[in-house]
C-alpha positions, 0 to 999 in steps of 0.5 A, spaced: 500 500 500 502 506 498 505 511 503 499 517 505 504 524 502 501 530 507 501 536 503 499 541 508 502 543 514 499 548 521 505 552 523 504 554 530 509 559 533 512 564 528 519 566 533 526 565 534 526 558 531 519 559 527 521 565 523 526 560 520 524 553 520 518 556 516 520 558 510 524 553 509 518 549 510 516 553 503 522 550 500 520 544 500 514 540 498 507 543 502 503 546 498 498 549 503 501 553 510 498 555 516 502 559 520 499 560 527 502 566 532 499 571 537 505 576 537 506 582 534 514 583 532 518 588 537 524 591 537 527 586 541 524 581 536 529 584 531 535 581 534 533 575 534 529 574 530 531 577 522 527 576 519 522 581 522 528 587 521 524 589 514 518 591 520 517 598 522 515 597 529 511 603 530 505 599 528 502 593 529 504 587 525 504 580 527 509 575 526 504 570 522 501 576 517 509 579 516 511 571 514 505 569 510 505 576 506 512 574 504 512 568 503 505 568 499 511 574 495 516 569 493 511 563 492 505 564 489 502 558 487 502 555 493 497 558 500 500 561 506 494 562 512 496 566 517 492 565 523 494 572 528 492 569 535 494 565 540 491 557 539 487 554 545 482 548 544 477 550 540 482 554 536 485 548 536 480 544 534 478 548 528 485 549 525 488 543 526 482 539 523 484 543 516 491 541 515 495 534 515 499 535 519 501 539 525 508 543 527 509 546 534 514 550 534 512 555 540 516 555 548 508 554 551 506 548 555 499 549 555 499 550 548 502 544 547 499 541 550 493 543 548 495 541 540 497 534 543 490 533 545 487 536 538 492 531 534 491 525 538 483 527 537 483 528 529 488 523 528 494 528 525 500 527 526 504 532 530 512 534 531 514 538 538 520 543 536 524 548 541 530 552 543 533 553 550 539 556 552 544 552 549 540 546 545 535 544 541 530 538 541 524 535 537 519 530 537 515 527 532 508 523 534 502 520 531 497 514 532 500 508 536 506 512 539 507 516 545 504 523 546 507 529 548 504 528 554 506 521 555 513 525 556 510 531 560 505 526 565 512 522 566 516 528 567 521 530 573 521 538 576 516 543 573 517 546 566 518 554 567 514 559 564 518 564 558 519 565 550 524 568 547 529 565 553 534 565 549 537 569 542 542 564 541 541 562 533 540 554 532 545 551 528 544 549 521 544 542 522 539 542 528 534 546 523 536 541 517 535 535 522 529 539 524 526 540 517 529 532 515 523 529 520 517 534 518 519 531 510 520 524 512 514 524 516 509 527 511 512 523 506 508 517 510 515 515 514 514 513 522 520 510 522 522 517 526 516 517 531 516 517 538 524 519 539 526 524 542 532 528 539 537 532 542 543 537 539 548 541 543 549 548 540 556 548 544 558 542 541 554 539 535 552 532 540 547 529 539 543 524 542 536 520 541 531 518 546 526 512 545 519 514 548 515 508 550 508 509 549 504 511 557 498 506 558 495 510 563 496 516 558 489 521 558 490 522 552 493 517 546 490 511 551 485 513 555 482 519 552 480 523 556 481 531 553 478 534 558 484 533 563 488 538 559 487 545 563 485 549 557 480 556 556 484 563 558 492 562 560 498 567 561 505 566 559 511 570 562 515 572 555 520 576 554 516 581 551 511 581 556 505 577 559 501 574 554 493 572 556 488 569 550 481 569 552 479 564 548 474 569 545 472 575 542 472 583 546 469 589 546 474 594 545 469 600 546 466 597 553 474 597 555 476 603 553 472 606 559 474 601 564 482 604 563 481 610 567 487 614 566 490 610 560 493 613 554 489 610 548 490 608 541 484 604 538 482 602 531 476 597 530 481 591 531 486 593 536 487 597 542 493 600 545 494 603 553 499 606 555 500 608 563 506 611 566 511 605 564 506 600 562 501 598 557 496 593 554 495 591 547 488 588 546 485 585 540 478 583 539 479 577 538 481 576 545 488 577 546 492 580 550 500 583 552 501 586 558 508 590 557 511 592 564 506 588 568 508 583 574 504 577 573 499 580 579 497 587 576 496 584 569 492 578 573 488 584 577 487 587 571 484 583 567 479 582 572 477 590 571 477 590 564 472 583 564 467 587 568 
């Protein structure tokens, strides 16, 4: 029987290692990309992320709008969807159910978690990729193999909050190994499922580790969705503290909860400014808390949700 080619590819998270995994997924053989990310591109961004350098940042461009425009440029015949908004489960659902296959590129447990949990549902096969400090890991899944959260659920210590933790650039060999997997596994390849890869930024190393496939699991085994805390989360990042509210907001019913802010507001986004602070808003229900401890941006979304 003849191998499924998976010709569509979801791309969620458009950062440091998105930013250059995915044109190099353009390259090759998909001829549909979703890409999938929240953030709007920063100064700070820039250095890390070069493929945001072209972007004027005194206006709000998101990560997944900038790369579909430029690549829907350089490669017209295929589609690049670009979803501007952070990915929880009924986002999940509805996204994931649209394409073959799933890469998550983001630093989020949550989201992970949460993708793991569509993909297992909607049977797609899925790989897990990241950067941290001075290594960079992927994993690759699909049925009758180990999920992410076989990983997670077995997992010692707590996994810390943060994006953009490191700016170190990951090496070739990484993101080629990276782009290797995602091919092979579109092309009907599971030889690579439910091993773990390693690389060393420092010294090149590499190692494999064989995940075993947990039979308690809630969700590859014994399927219980719900298990995974999903809805409104805030991530700590780098660039700020991050909220998805799962759904849409009304910015004019905001706007006169922000006594005392300075306020930029079209019919899509809102930015506040107060003293040394200030919250992007989008209709959709995303939210950046700049200058923010996880406390006063907690204590204000409360205010502005009424």
């Amino acid at each position: 029987m003849a191998q499924r080619h998976y010709k569509s590819v979801l791309v969620v998270g458009a950062g440091a290692l998105g930013s250059r995994v995915i044109p190099m997924l353009a390259e090759g053989e998909f001829d549909r990309i979703g890409i999938a990310d929240g953030d709007v591109v920063t100064k700070k961004n820039q250095i890390s992320q070069p493929a945001y350098a072209p972007v004027d940042t005194s206006k709000v461009v998101h990560k997944s709008d900038f790369i579909s425009y430029v690549l829907s440029s350089k490669y017209p015949a295929k589609e690049f969807v670009s979803y501007p908004f952070y990915i929880g489960e009924e986002r999940a659902k509805s996204a994931v159910r649209d394409y073959d296959m799933v890469i998550d590129l983001t630093d989020n447990l949550q989201t992970r978690l949460v993708l793991n949990s569509a993909c297992s549902m909607l049977s797609k096969p899925i790989v897990f990729a990241s950067i941290d400090e001075n290594e960079g890991f992927f994993y690759t899944s699909s049925d009758g193999f180990a999920c992410y959260n076989c990983i997670y659920r077995n997992s010692i210590g707590s996994p810390k909050e943060g994006c953009d933790s490191s700016i170190i650039k990951p090496t070739d060999a990484f993101l080629k190994g990276l782009v290797n997997a995602v091919t092979r596994m579109a092309r009907g390849d599971s030889s690579q499922n439910g091993h773990l890869n390693y690389t060393s930024f420092v010294n090149g190393s590499r190692m494999e580790i064989n995940v075993a496939k947990d039979k308690a699991c809630e969700i590859c085994s014994v399927h219980n969705y719900s298990s995974v805390p999903v809805s409104k989360f805030i991530q700590i990042c780098g660039s700020g503290i991050k909220v998805s509210l799962q759904k849409n907001i009304d910015l004019n019913a905001v706007e006169g909860r922000l006594s005392g802010y300075s306020i930029q507001s079209d019919n899509e986004y809102m930015l506040a400014h107060l003293d040394r602070k200030s919250v992007l808003i989008s209709a959709k229900g995303d939210l950046l808390f700049t200058g923010y401890t996880r406390q006063e941006a907690e204590s204000l979304l409360v205010s502005l949700l009424g």
